[in-house]
C-alpha positions in Angstrom: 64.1 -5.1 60.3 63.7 -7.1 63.5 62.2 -4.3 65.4 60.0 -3.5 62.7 58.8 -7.3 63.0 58.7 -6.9 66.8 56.6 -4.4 66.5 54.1 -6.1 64.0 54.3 -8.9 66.2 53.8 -6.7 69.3 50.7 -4.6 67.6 48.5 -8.5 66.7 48.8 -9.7 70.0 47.0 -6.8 71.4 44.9 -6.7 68.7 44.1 -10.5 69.7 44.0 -9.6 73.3 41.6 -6.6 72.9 39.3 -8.5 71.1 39.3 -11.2 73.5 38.8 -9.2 76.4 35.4 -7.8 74.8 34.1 -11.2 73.6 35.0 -10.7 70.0 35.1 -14.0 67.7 33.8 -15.8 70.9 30.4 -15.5 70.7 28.8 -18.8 69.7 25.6 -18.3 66.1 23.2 -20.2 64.9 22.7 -22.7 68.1 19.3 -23.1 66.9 20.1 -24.6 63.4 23.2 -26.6 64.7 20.7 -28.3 68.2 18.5 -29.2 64.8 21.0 -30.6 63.0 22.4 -32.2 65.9 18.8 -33.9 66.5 19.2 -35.3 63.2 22.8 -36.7 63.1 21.5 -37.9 66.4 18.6 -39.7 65.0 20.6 -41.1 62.1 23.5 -42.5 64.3 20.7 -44.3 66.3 19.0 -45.4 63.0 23.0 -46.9 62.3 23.4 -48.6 65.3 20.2 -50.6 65.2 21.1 -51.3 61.6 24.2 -52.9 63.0 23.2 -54.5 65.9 20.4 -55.8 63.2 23.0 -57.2 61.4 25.1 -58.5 63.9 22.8 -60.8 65.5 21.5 -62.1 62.1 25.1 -62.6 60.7 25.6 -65.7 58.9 28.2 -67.8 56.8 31.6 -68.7 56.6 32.9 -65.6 58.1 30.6 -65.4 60.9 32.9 -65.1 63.7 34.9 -62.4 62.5 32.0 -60.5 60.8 30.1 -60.8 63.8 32.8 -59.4 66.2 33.4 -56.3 63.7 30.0 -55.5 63.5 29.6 -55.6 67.3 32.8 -53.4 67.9 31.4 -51.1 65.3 27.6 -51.1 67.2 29.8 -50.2 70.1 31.3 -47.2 68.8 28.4 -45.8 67.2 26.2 -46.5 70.9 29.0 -44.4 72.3 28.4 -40.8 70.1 24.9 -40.9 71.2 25.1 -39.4 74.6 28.0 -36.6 74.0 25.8 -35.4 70.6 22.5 -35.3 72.4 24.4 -33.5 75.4 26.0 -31.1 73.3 22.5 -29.8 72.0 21.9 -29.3 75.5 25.0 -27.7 76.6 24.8 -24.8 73.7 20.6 -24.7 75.5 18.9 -27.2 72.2 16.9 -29.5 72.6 17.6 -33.1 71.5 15.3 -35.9 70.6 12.8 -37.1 73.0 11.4 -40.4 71.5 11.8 -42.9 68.9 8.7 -41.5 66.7 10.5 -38.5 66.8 14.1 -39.9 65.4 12.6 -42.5 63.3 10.7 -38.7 61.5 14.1 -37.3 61.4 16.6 -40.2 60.2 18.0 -39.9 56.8 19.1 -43.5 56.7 17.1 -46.5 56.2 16.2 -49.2 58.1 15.9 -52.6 57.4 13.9 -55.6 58.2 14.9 -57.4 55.5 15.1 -61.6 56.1 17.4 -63.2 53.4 20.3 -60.3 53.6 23.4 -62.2 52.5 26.7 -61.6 54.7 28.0 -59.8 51.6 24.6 -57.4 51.1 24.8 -56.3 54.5 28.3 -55.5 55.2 27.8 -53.2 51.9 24.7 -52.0 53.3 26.2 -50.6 56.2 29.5 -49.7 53.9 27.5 -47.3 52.2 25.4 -46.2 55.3 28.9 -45.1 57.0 30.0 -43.5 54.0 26.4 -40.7 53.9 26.9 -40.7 57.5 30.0 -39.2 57.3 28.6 -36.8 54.8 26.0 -35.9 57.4 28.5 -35.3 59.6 30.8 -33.1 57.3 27.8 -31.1 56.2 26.8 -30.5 60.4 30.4 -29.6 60.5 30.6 -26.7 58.5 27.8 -25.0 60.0 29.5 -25.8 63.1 32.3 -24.0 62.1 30.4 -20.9 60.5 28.4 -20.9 64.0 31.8 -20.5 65.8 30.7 -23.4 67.9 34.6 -24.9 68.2 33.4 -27.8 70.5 31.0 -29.1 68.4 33.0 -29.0 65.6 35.5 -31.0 67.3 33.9 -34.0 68.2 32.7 -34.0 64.4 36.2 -34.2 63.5 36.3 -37.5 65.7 33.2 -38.8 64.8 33.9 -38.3 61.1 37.1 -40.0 61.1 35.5 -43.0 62.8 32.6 -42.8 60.1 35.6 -42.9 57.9 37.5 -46.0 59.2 34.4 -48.1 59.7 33.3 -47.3 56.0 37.1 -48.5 55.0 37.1 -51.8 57.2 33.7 -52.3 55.1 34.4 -51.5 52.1 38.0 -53.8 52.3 35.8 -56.5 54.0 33.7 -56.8 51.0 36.1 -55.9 48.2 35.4 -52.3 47.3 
């Protein structure tokens, strides 16, 4: 019985090695759909962070310290995606975006420019903004995956899961 398991054992690893001598399940698809949809999560997570930096110099209210300081740690975080996405398009040879006509086409989120935003509104506001954003991502993530592009996909993973928390310090924030 062990020797017959050796011997399965024995035959997958060189199937695994054969195929990765030739290449096989190592070729990165689809780069030209995921630099696209890279441009776009790119142009939404810049879209977020103006939002939040919107919102984090007009704070107001009893909670202003502590509202402001999240909101700037969370401006922070997005800011920092921005140049690993737009340089993964590059390193699988995508373009990424080249100006801010071009993202504001793209984004999926809205803006704001709204004036009499309670603190409440606008921590929902960007609440649910975090929550599609994370959709966006998941979305990007399976064609990732499908494309066998395992670098991409990886990041997502982190990206989503900070979506994720900032979305859940939100929504506790305001009660949901």
């Amino acid at each position: 019985m062990a020797t017959v398991n050796a011997k399965q054992e024995l035959k997958s690893v060189e199937s695994i090695n054969a195929r990765a001598s030739t290449g096989q399940d190592a070729t990165l698809t689809q780069q030209g759909e995921i630099g696209k949809a890279l441009s776009v999560l790119l142009s939404d997570v810049f879209a977020l962070y103006i939002k939040t930096k919107n919102y984090h110099w007009h704070m107001h209210g009893t909670h202003f310290r502590d509202y402001h300081l999240l909101l700037e740690e969370q401006a922070t975080q997005l800011f920092a995606m921005t140049d690993p996405m737009a340089e993964r398009a590059r390193k699988i040879g995508q373009p990424t975006i080249r100006s801010l006509e071009q993202m504001v086409q793209q984004k999926r989120l809205a803006s704001s420019e709204a004036e009499d935003l309670t603190a409440q509104q606008m921590l929902e506001e960007l609440h649910a903004d975090n929550q599609a954003l994370a959709a966006f991502m998941r979305t990007t993530h399976t064609l990732t995956s499908d494309g066998n592009d395992v670098a991409t996909t990886s990041l997502l993973e982190e990206w989503i899961d900070q979506a994720e928390e900032r979305a859940w310090f939100l929504g506790k924030t305001v009660g949901k």
